[in-house]
Biopython code that builds the backbone (N, CA, C, O; Angstrom):
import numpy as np
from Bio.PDB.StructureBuilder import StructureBuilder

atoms = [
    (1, "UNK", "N", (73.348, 121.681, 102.203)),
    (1, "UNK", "CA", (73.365, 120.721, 103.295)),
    (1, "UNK", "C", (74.788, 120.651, 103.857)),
    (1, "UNK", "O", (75.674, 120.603, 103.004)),
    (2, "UNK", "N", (75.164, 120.636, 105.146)),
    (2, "UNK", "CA", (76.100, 120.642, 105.742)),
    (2, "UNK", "C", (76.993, 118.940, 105.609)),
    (2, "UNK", "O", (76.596, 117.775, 105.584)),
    (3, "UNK", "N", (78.304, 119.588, 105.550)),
    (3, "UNK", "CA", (79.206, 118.431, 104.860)),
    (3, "UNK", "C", (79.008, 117.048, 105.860)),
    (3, "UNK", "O", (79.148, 115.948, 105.324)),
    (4, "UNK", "N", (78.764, 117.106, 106.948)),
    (4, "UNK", "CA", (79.173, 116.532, 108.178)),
    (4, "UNK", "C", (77.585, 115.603, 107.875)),
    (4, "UNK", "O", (77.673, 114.394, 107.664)),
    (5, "UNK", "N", (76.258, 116.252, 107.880)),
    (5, "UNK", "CA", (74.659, 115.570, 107.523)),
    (5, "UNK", "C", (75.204, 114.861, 106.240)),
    (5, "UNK", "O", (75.440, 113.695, 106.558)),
    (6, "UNK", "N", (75.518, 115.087, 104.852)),
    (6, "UNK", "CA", (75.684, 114.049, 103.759)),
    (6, "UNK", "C", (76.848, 113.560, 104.179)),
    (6, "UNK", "O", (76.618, 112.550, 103.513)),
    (7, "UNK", "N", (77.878, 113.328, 104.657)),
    (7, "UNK", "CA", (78.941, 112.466, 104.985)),
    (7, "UNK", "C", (77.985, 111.461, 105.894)),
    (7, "UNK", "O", (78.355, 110.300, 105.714)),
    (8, "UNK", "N", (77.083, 111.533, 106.638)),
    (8, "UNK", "CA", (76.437, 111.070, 107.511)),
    (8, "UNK", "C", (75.372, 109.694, 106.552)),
    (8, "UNK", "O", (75.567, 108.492, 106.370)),
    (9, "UNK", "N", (74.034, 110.832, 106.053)),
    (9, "UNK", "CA", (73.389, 110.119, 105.366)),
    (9, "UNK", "C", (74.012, 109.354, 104.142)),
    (9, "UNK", "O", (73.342, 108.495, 103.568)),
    (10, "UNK", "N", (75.427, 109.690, 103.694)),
    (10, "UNK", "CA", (76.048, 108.602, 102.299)),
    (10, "UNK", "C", (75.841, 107.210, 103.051)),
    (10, "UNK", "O", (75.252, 106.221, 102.614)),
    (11, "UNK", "N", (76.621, 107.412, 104.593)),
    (11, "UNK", "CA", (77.058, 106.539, 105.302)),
    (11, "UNK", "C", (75.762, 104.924, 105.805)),
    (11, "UNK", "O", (75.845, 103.700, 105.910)),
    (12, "UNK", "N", (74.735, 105.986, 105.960)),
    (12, "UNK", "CA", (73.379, 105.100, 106.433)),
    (12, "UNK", "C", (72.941, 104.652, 104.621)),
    (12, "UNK", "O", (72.374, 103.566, 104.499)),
    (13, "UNK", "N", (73.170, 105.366, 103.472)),
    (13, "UNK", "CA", (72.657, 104.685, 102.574)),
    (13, "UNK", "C", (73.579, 103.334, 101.840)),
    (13, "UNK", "O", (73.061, 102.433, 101.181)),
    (14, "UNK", "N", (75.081, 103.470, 102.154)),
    (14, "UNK", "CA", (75.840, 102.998, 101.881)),
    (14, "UNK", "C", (75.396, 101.524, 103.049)),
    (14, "UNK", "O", (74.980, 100.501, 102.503)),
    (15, "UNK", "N", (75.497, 101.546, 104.230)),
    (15, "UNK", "CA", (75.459, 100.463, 105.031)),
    (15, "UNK", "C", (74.394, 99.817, 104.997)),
    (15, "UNK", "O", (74.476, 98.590, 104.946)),
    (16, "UNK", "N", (73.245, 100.384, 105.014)),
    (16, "UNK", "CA", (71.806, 99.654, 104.508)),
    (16, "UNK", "C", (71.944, 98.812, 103.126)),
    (16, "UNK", "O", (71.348, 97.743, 102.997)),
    (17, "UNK", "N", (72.636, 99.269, 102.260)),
    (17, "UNK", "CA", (72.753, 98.491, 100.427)),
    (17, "UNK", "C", (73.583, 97.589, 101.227)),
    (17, "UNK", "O", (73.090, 96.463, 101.293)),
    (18, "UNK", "N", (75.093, 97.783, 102.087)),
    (18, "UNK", "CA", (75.905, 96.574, 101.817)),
    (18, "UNK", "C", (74.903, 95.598, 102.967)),
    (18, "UNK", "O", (74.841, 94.390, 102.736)),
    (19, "UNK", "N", (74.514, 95.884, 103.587)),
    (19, "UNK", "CA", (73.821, 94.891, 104.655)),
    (19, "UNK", "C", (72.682, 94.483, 103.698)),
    (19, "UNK", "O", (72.122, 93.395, 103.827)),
    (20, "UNK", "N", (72.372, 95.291, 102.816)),
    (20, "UNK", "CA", (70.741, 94.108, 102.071)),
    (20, "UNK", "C", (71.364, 93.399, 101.106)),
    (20, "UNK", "O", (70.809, 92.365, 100.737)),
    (21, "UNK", "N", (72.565, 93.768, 100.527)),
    (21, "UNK", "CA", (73.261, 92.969, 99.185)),
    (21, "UNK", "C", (74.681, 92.318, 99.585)),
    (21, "UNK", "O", (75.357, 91.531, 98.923)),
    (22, "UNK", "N", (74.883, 92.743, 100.565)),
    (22, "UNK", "CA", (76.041, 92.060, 100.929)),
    (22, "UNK", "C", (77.335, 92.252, 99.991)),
    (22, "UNK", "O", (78.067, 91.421, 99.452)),
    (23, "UNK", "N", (77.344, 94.007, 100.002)),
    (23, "UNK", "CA", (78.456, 94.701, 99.050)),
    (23, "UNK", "C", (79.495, 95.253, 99.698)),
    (23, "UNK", "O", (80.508, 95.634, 99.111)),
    (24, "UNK", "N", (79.287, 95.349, 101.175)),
    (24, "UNK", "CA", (79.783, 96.221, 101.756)),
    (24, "UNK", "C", (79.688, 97.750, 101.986)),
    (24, "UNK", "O", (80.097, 98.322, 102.996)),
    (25, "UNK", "N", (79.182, 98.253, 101.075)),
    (25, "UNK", "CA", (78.777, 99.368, 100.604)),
    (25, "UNK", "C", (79.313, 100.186, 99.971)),
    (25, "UNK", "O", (78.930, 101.329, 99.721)),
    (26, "UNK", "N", (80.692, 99.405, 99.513)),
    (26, "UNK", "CA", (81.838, 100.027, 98.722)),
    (26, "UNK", "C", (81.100, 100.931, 97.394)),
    (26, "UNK", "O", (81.415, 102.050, 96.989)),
    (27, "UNK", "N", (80.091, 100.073, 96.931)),
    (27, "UNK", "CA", (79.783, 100.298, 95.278)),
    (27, "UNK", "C", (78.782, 102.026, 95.719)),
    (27, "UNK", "O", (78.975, 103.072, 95.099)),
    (28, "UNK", "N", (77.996, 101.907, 96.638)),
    (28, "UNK", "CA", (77.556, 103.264, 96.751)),
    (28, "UNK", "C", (78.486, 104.252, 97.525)),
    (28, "UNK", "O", (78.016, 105.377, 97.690)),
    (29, "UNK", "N", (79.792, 103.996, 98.048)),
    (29, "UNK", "CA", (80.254, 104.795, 99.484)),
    (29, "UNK", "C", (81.052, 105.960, 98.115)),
    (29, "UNK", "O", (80.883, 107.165, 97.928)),
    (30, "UNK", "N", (82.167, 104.661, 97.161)),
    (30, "UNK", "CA", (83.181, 105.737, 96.213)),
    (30, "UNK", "C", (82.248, 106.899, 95.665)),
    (30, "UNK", "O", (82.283, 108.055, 96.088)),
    (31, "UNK", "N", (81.541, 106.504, 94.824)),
    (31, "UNK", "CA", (81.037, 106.803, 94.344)),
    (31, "UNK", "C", (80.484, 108.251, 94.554)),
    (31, "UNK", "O", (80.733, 109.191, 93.800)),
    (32, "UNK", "N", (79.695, 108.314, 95.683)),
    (32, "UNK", "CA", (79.202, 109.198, 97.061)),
    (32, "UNK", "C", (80.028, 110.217, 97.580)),
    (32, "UNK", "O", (79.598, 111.359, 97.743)),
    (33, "UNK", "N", (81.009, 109.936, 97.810)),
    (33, "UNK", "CA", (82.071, 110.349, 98.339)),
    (33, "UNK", "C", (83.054, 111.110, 97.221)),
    (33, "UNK", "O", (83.867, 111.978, 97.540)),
    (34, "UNK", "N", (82.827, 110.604, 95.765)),
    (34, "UNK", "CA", (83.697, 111.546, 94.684)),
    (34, "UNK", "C", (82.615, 112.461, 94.211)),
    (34, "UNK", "O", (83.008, 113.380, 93.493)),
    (35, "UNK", "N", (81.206, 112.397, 94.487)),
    (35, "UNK", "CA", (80.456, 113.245, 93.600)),
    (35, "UNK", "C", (79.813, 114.193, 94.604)),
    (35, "UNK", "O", (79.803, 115.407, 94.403)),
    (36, "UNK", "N", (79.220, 113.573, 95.801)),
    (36, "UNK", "CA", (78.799, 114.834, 96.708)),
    (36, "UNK", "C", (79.429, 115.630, 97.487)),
    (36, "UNK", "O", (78.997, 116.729, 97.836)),
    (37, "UNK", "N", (81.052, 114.893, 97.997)),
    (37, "UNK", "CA", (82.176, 114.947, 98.747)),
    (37, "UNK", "C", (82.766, 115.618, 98.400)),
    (37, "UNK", "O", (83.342, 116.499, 99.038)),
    (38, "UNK", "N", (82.813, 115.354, 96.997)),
    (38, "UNK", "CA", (84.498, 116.169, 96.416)),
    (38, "UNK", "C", (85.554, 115.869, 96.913)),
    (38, "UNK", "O", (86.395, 116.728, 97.179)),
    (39, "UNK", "N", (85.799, 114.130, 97.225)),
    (39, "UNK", "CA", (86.813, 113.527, 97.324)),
    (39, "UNK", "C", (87.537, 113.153, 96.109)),
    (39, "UNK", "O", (86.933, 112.622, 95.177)),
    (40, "UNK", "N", (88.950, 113.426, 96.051)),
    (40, "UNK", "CA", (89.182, 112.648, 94.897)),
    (40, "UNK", "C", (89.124, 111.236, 94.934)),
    (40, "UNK", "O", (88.596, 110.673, 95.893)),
    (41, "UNK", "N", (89.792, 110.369, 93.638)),
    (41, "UNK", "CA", (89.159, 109.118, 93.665)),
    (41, "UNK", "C", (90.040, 107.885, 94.584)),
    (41, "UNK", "O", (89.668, 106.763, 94.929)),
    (42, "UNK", "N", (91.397, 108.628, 94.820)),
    (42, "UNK", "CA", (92.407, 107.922, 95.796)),
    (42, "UNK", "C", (91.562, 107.872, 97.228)),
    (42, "UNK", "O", (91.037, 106.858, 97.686)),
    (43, "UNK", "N", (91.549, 109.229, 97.846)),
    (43, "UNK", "CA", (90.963, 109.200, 98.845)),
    (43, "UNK", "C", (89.406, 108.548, 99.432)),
    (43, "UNK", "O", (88.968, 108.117, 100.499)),
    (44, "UNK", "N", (88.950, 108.749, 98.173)),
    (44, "UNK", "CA", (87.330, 108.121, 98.233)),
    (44, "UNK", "C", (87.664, 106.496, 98.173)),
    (44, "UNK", "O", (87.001, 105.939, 99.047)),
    (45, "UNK", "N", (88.087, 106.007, 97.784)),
    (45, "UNK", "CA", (88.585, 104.285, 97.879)),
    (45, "UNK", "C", (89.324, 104.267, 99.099)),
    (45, "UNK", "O", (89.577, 103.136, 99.513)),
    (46, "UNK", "N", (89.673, 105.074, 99.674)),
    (46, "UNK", "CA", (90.926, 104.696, 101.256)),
    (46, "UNK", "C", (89.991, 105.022, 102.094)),
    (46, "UNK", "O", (90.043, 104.410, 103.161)),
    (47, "UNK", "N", (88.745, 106.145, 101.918)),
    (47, "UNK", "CA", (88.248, 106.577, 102.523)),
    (47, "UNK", "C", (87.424, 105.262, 103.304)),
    (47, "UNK", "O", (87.445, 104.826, 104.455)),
    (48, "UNK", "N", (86.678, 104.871, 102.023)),
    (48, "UNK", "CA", (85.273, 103.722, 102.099)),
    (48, "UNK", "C", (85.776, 102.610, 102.416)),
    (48, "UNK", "O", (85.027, 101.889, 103.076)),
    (49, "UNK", "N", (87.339, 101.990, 102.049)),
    (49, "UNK", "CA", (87.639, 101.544, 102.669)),
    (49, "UNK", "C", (87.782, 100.902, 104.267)),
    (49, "UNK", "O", (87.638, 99.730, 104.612)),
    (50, "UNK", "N", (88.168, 102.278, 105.233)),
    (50, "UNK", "CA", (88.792, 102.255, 106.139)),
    (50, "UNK", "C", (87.252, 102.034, 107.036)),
    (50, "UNK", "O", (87.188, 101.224, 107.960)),
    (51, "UNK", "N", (86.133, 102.826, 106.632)),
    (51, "UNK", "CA", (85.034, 102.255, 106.762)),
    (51, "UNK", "C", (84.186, 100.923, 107.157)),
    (51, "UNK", "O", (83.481, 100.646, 108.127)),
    (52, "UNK", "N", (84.569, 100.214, 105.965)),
    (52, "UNK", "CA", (84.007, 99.340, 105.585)),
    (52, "UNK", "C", (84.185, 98.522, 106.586)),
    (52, "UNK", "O", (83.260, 98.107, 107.283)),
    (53, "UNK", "N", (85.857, 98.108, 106.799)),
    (53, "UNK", "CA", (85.396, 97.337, 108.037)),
    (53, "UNK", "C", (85.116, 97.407, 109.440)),
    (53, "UNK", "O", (84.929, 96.384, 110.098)),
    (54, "UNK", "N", (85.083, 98.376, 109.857)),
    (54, "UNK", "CA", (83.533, 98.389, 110.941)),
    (54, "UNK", "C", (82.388, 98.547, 110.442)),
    (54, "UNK", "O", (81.551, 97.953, 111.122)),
    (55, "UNK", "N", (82.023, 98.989, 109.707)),
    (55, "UNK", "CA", (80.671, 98.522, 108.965)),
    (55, "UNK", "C", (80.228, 97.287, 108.926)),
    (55, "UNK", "O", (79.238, 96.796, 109.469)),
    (56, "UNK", "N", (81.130, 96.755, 108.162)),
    (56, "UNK", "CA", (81.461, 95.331, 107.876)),
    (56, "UNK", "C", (80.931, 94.244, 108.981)),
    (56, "UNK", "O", (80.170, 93.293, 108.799)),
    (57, "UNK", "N", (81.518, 94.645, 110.086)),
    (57, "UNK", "CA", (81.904, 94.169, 111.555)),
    (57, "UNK", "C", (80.001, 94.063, 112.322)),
    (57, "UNK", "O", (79.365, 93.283, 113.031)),
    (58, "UNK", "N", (79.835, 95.004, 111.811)),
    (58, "UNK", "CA", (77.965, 96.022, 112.371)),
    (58, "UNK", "C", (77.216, 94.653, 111.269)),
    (58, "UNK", "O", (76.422, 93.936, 111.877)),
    (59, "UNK", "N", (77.388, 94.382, 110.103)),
    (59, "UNK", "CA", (76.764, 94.276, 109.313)),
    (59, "UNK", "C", (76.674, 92.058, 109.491)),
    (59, "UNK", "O", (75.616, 91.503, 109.193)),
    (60, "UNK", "N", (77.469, 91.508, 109.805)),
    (60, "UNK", "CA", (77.695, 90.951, 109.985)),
    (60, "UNK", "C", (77.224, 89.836, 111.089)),
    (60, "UNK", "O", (77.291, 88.611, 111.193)),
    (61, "UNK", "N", (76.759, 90.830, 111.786)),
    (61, "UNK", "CA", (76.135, 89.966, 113.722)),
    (61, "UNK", "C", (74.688, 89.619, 113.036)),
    (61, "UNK", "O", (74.222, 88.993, 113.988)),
    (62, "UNK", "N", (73.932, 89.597, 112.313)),
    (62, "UNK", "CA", (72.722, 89.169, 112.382)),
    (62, "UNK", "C", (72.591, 88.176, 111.384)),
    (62, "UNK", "O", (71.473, 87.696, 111.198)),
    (63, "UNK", "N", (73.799, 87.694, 110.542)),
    (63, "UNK", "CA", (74.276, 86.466, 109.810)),
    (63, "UNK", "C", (74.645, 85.605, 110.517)),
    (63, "UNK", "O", (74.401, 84.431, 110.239)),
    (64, "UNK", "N", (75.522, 86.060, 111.925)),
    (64, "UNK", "CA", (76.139, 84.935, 112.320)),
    (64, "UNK", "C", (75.226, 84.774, 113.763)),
    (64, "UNK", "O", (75.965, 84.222, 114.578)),
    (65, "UNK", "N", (74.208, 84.988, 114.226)),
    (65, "UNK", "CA", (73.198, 85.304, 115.142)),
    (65, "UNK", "C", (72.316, 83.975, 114.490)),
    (65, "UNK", "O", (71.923, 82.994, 115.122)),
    (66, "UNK", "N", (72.129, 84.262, 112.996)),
    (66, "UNK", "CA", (71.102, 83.231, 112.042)),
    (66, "UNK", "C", (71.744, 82.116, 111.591)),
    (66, "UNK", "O", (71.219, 81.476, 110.679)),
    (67, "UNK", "N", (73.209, 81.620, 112.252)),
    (67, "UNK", "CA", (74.009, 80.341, 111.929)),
    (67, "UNK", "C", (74.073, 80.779, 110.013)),
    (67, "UNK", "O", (74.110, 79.743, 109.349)),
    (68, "UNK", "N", (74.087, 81.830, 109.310)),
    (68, "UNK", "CA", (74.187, 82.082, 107.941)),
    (68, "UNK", "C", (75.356, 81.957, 107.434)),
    (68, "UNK", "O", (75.378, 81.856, 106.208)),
    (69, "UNK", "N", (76.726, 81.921, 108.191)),
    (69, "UNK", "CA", (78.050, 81.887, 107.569)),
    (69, "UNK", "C", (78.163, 80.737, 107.227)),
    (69, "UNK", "O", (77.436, 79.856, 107.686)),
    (70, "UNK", "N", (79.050, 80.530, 106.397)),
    (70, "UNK", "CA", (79.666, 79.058, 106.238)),
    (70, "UNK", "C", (81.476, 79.481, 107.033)),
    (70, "UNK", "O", (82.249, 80.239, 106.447)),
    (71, "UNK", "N", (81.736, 78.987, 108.035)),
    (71, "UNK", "CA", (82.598, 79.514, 108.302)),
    (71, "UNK", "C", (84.361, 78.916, 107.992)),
    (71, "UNK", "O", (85.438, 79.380, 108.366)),
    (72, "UNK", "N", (84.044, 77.808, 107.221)),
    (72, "UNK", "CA", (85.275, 76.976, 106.511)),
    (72, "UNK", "C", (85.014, 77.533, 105.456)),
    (72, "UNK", "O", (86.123, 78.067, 105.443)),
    (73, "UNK", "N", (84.527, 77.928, 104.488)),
    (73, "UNK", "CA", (84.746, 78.569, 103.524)),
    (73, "UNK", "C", (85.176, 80.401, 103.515)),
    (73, "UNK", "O", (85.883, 81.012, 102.714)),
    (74, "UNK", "N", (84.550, 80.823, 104.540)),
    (74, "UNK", "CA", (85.016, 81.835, 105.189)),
    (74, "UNK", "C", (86.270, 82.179, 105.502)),
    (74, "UNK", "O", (86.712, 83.167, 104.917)),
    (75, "UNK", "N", (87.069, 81.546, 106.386)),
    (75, "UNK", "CA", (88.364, 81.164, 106.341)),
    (75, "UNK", "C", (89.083, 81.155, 105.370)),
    (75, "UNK", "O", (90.037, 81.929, 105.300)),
    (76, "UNK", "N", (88.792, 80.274, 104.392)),
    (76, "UNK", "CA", (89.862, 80.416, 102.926)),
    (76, "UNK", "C", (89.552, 81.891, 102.318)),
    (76, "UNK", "O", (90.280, 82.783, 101.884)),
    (77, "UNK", "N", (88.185, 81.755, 102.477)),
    (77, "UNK", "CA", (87.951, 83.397, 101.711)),
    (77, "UNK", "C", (88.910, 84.738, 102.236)),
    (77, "UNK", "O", (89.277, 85.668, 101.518)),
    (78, "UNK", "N", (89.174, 84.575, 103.556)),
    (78, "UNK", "CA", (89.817, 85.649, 104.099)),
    (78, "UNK", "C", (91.004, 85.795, 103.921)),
    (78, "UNK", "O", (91.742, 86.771, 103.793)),
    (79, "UNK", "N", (91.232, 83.851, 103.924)),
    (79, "UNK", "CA", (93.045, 83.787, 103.626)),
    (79, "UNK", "C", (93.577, 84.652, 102.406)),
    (79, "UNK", "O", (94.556, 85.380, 102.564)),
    (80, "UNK", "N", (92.939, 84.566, 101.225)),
    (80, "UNK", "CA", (92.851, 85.039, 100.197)),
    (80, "UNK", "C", (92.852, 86.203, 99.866)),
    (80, "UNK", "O", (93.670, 86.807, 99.173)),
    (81, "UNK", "N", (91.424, 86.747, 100.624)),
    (81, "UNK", "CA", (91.274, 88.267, 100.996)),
    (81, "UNK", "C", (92.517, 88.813, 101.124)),
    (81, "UNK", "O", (93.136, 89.474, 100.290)),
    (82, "UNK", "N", (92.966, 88.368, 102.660)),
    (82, "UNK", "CA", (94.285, 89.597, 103.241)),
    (82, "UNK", "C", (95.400, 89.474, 101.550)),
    (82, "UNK", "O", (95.856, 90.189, 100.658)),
    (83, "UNK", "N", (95.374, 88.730, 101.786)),
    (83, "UNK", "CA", (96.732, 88.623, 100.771)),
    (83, "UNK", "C", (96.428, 89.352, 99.694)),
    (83, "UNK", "O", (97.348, 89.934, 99.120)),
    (84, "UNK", "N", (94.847, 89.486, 99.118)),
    (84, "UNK", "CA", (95.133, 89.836, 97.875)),
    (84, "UNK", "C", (94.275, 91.342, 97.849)),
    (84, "UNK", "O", (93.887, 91.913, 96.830)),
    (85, "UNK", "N", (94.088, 91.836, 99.352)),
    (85, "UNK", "CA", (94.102, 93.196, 99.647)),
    (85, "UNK", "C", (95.147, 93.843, 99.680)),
    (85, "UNK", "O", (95.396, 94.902, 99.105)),
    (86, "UNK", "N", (95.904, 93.126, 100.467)),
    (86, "UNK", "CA", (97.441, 94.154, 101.003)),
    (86, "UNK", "C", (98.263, 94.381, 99.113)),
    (86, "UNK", "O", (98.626, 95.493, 98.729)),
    (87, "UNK", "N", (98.382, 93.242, 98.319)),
    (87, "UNK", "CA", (98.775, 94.060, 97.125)),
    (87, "UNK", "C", (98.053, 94.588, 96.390)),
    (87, "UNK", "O", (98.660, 95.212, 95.519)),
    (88, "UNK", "N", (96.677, 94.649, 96.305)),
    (88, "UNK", "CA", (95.895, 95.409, 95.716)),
    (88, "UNK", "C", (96.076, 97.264, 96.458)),
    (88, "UNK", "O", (96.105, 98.309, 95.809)),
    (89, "UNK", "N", (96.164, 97.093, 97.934)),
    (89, "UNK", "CA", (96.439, 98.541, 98.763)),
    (89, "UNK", "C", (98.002, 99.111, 97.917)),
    (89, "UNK", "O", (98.203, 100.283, 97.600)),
    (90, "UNK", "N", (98.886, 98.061, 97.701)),
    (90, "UNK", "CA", (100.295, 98.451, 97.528)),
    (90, "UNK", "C", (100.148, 99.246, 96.366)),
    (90, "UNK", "O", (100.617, 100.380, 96.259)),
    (91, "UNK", "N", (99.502, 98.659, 95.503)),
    (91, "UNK", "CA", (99.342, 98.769, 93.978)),
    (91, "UNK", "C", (98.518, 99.931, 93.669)),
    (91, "UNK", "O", (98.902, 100.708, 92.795)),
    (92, "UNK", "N", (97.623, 100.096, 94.181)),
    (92, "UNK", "CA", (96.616, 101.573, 94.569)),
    (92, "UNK", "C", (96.985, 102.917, 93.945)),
    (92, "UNK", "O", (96.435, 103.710, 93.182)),
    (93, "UNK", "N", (98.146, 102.839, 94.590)),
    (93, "UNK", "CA", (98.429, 104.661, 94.602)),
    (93, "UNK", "C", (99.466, 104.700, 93.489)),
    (93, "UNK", "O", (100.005, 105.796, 93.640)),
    (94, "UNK", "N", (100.023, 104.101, 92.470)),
    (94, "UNK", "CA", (100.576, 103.686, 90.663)),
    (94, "UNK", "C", (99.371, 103.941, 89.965)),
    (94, "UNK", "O", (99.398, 104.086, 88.743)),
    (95, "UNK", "N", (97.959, 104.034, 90.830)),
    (95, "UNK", "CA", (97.115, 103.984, 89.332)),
    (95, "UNK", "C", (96.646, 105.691, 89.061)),
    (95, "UNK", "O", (96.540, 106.419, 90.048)),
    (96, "UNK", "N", (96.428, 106.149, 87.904)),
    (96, "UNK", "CA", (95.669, 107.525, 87.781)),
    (96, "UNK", "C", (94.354, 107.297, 88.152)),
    (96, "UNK", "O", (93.836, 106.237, 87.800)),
    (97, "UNK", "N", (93.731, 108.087, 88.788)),
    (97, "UNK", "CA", (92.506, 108.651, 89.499)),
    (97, "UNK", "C", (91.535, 108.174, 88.289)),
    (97, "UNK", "O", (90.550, 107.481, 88.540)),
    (98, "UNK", "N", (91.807, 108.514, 87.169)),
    (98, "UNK", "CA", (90.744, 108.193, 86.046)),
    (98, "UNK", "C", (91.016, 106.524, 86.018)),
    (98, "UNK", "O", (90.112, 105.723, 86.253)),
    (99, "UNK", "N", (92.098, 106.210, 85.764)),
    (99, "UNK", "CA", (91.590, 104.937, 85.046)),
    (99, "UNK", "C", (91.089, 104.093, 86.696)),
    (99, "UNK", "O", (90.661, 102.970, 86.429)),
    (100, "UNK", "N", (91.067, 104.270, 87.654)),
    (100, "UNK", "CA", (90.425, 103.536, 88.933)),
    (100, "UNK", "C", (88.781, 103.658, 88.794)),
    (100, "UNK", "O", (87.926, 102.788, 88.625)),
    (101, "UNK", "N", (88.679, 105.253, 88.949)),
    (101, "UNK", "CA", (87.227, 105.143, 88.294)),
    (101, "UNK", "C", (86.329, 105.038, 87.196)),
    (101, "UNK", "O", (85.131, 105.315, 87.134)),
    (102, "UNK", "N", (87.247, 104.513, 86.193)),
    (102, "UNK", "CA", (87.149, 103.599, 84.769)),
    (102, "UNK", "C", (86.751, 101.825, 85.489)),
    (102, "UNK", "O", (85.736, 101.191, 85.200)),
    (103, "UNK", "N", (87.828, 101.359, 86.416)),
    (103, "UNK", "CA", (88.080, 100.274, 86.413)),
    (103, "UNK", "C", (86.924, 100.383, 87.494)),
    (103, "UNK", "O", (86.715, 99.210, 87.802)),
    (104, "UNK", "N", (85.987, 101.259, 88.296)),
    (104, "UNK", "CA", (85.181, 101.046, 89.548)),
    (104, "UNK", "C", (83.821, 100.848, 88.625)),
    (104, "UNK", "O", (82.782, 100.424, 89.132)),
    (105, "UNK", "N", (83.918, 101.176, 87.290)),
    (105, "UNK", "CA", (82.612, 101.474, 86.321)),
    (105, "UNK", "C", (82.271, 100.026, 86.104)),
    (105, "UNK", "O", (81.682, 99.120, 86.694)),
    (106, "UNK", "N", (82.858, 100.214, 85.087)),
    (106, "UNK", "CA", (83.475, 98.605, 84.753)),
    (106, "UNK", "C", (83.081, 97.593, 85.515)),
    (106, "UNK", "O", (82.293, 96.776, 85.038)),
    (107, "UNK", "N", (83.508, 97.469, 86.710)),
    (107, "UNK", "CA", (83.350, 96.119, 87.599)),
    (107, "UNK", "C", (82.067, 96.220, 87.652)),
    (107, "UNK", "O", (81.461, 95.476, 86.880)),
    (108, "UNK", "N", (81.068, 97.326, 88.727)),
    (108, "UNK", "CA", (80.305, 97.520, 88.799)),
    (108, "UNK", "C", (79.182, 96.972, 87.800)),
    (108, "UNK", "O", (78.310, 96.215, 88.228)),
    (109, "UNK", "N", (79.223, 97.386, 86.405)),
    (109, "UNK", "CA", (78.676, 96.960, 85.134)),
    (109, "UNK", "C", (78.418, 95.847, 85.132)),
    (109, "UNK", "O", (77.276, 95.393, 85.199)),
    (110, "UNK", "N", (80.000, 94.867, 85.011)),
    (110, "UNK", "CA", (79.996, 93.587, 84.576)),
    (110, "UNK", "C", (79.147, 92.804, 85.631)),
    (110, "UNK", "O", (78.311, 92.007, 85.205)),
    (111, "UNK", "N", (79.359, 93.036, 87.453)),
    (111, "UNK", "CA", (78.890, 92.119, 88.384)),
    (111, "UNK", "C", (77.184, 92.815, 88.256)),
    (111, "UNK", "O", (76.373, 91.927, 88.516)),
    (112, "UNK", "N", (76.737, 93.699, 88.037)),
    (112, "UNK", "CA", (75.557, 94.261, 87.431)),
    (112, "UNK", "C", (74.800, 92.941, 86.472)),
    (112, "UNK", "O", (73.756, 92.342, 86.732)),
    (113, "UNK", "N", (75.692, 92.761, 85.351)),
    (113, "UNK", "CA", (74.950, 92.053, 84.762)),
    (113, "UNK", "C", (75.255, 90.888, 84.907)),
    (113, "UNK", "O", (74.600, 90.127, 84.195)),
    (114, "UNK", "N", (75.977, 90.435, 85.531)),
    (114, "UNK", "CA", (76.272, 88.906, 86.064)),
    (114, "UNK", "C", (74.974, 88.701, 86.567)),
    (114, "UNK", "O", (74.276, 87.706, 86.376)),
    (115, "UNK", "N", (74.691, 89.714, 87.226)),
    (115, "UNK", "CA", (73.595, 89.216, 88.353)),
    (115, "UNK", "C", (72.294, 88.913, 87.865)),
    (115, "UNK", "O", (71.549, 88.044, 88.318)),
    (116, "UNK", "N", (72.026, 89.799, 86.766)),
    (116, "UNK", "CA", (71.016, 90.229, 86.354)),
    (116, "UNK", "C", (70.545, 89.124, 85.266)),
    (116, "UNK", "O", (69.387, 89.028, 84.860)),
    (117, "UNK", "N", (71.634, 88.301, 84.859)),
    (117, "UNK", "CA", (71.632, 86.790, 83.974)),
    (117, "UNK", "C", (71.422, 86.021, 85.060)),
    (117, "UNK", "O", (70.402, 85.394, 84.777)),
    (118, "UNK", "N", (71.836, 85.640, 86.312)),
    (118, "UNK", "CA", (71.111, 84.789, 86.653)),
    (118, "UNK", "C", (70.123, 84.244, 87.264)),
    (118, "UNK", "O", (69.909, 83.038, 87.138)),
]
sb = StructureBuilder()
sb.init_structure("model")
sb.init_model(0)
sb.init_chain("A")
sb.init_seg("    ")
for serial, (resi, resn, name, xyz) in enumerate(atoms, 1):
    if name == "N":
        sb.init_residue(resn, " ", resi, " ")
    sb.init_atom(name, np.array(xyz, "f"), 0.0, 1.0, " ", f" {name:<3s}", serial, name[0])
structure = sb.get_structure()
């Protein structure tokens, strides 16, 4: 299959999960992107990243169409967000490729079974 069709279809399976779960689609995009891609694991996180938010942006209008945001809590959430993106971005490229996709397992797992308890 041509690189350009699965870069394509990761993309529609990735945005459909974050729009039904409200993941963004981070948890299927890395992932996708290190195993069918042959991205490494730096690039596959900057990649899905850079993504995400226009995705994000797409994914978003039919929440706030349905009055679904809370948008004061939203606000703090973001305040938070930027800040604790930009040193998480800083911090990024100090880590080895393995232990990120150690630490992408991991999360994944734990909010897995968070969910799955309640």
């Amino acid at each position: 299959m041509h690189r350009s069709l699965q870069a394509g279809l990761l993309g529609l399976a990735a945005g459909f999960v974050g729009g039904l779960v409200g993941i963004g689609g981070g948890l299927v995009m890395v992932p996708g992107l290190v195993l069918f891609l042959s991205l490494d694991q730096h690039r596959a996180h900057a990649t899905s990243t850079a993504v995400i938010v226009v995705a994000t942006s797409a994914s978003v209008l039919p929440f706030v169409l349905n009055s679904e945001v809370a948008w004061a809590t939203g606000g703090w959430l973001l305040v938070g967000s930027v800040i604790g993106a930009y040193a998480g971005a800083r911090f990024f490229m100090r880590i080895p490729a393995v232990w990120l996709a150690r630490a992408f397992v991991v999360l994944a797992v734990v909010s897995a079974a968070r969910l799955a308890l309640t």
